[in-house]
Structures are given as C-alpha cells and as structure tokens.
N, C-alpha and C positions, 0 to 999 in steps of 0.2 A: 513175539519176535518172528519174522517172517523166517520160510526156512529155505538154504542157499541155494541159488539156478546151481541143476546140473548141466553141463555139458557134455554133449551125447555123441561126442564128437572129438576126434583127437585133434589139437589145435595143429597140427603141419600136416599140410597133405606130402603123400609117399609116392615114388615111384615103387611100381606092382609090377613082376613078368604078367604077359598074356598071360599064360601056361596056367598061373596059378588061380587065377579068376574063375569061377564057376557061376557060371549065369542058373538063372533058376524055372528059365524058360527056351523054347526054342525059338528060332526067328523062320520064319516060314518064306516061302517064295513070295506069296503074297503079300507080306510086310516087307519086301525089299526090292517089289515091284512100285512101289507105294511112293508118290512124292515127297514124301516124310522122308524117307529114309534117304533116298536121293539128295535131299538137300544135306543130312546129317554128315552122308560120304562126301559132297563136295566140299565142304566145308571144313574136314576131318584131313582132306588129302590139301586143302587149301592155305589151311591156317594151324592145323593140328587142334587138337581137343579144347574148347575153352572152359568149359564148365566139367572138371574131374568126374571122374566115376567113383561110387561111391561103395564100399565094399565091407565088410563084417571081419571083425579080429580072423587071423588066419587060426583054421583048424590042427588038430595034431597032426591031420596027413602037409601041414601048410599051403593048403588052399583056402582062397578068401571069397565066400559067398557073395554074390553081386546082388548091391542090394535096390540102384540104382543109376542105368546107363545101357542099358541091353543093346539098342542099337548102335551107341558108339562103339561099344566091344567089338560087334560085330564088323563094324566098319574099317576100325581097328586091325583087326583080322584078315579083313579079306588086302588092307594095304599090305600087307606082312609088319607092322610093326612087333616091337619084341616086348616092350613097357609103356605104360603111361602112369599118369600121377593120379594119384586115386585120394579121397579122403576115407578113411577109417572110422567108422561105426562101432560105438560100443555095444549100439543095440543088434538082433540076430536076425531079426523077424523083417524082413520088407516090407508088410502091412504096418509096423510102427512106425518103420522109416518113411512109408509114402503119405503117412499122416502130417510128416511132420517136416518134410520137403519143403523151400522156396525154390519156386520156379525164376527164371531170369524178370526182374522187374523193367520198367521204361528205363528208370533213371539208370541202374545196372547195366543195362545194356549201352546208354552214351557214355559212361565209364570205359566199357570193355572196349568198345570200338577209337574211343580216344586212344589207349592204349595204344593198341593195333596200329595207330598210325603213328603215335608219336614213335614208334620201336620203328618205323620204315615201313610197315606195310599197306602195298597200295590201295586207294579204296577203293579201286575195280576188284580187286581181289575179295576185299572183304564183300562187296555187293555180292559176287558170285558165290560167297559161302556162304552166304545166309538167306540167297535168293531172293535180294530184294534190289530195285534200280541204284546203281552208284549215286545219285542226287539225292536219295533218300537216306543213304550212309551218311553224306555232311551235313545234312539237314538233322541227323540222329548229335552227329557229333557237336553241333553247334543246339543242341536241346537249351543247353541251360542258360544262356547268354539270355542276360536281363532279368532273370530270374530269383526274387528274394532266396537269399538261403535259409529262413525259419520255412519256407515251402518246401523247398529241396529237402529240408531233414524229414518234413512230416511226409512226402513222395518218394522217397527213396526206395523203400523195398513195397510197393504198390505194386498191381498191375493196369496201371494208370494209362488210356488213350492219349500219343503223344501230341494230337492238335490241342490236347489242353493249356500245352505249357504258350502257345501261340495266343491263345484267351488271356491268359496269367500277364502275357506282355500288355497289354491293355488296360493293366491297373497299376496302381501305384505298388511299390513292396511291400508294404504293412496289409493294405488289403489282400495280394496273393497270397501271404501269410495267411489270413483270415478265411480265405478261400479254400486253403488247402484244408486246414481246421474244420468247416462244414464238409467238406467230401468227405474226409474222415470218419465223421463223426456220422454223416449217414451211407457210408461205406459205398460209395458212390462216385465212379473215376470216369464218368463220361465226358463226350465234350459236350453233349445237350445240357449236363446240368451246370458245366463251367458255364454254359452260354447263359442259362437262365440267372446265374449269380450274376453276371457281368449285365444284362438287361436293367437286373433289379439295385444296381450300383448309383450311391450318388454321384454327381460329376463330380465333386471333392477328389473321389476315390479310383478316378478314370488316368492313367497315363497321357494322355492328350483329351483334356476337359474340352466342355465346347461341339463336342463330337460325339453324340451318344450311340451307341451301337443298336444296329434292330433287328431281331432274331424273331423271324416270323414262324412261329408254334412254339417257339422255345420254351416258356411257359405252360405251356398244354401240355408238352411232353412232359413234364415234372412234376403231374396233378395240380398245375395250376399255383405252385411254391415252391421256391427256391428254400425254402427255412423249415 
C-alpha cells in the first residue's frame, strides 16, 4: 500500500506583517540595480503581489523566516506596505523549499492574467507589470482558445514555450492531446519539437488537411525524430 502525500504546505495562504518576515539574505544595490528587480517593483506597485511569499511556521520570538520571495519583500518594503499574503511552510530549511518550488508555468500564467482582467484591470497595466508589450498580454490571455483540454491538463504546470499552443492549433484535438503526451514524455516543451510532431503528422490529423505545413531544419533540430 502506497504511503499518503504529505502536504508541506498549509492549504490557505495568510496575511503576514512586514515586521515579522525575516529574510535569510540581504538585497544589495546591485540586485536592485538589476532589471529583475525593476520589473518585480513595477509590477508589485502595479498590480500588488501575485505569487505570495512563502515563509516557515512563526518562531517563539514570532517571526516567520523567508523562505521564498526576497525581492518582493524587499519591494514590498521600500512601497511601505504593512502585510501581504504569504503561504506557510512546514518545512524550516530554504534549501528544501527551493527543491521543491513551482515556478509560474505558461498555462499559469494565461490563468493569472485572465483573472487580472476579468477583475477590471487593464492590460496596459498588466503589460507594464510584467514588462512585456500589451499585445503579448491578449495574446497570453487568449493561449487556450482551440485548444484540446486532455493538452491543457498534461501542460498546465510545464514550462512550456507559448508559440506551441499556436502549433497545437493546427491539429486536430485528439492529436494535440497526443502531442502533449510525447513532449512529456521526452520532457521537451519547445516549439522546434511541436514543429517537428506537426511535420511528421498525417493529414488525417491536421486542423486544415490539404495544407501540410514545412518547417525547414525542424527535423535536424530534433536528431532527425520527432519519436
């Protein structure tokens, strides 16, 4: 008998004071010279925190060691905020936690930004928080359109190149299904290798048969097999 998933993780995230955070490193001038972090503040002052900070049971003195978010703290801080919403770790150690970390996946992210919009906010705004062109926000937000959802379940938490899902439009659903299943399996989220499935596709299996698509090296990039 298998034995139960633990959960390393308190299922609601919490509002935490600043005050009580304790980061486990400092942030130097030069990390906040850094376009990293720039984009992290505009984003933070723009739309507020979207992925919580992550922090370890509070101590006897009740402070909560930071076990992942340094620069949003930081950012946090220098806006004068007073709290944000933190998830809680049962584990102590950062090194376990950054083992064990998902970072924001594609599909995660036309989630998030769906959100953002359906709640009123506009997608200038969001473009400017996450510093990338406002046509690339709707273009995020419209990812899934056309898109089998046995794909979507197997690409959801990936970190999946998103001109794939533009490939995926060019087969039938049971194929993208099918498609998602090999990336998978050879753990492989590029759009060279979508390109070399969709080459190597029958027309059967094409979204608009008749029309076969021609991806010149697409092949050679992939050692020459899609499979």
């Amino acid at each position: 008998m298998s034995k139960p998933v633990r959960i390393s993780f308190e299922r609601e995230a919490h509002k935490v004071p600043l005050d009580s955070i304790l980061p486990l490193r400092p942030i130097t001038k030069r990390i906040t010279d850094s376009k990293r972090y720039e984009r992290i503040a505009i984003s933070v002052g723009a739309v507020g925190v979207i992925e919580p900070l992550v922090v370890a049971k509070a101590g006897r003195d009740g402070r909560h060691m930071l076990l992942d978010g340094h620069l949003r703290l930081h950012a946090l801080r220098e806006q004068n905020v007073e709290s944000t919403l933190c998830i809680i770790s049962d584990d102590d150690e950062a090194f376990t936690y950054n083992k064990r970390v998902n970072r924001l996946a594609t599909v995660q992210e036309h989630y998030m930004i769906s959100r953002a919009i359906d709640r009123g906010v506009p997608p200038a705004m969001i473009a400017k928080a996450l510093g990338i062109d406002e046509k690339v926000v709707l273009h995020r937000r419209n990812l899934l359109d056309g898109i089998a959802p046995g794909a979507v379940e197997l690409l959801k938490d990936r970190p999946i190149n998103p001109h794939v899902f533009n490939i995926l439009r060019k087969m039938k659903p049971l194929k993208q299904t099918e498609t998602a299943e090999l990336m998978v399996a050879m753990n492989n989220f590029t759009a060279t290798y979508a390109k070399a499935i969709l080459a190597a596709s029958k027309q059967t299996d094409l979204a608009k048969p008749g029309n076969p698509p021609i991806f010149s090296g697409a092949l050679n990039e992939t050692s020459g097999s899609c499979f």
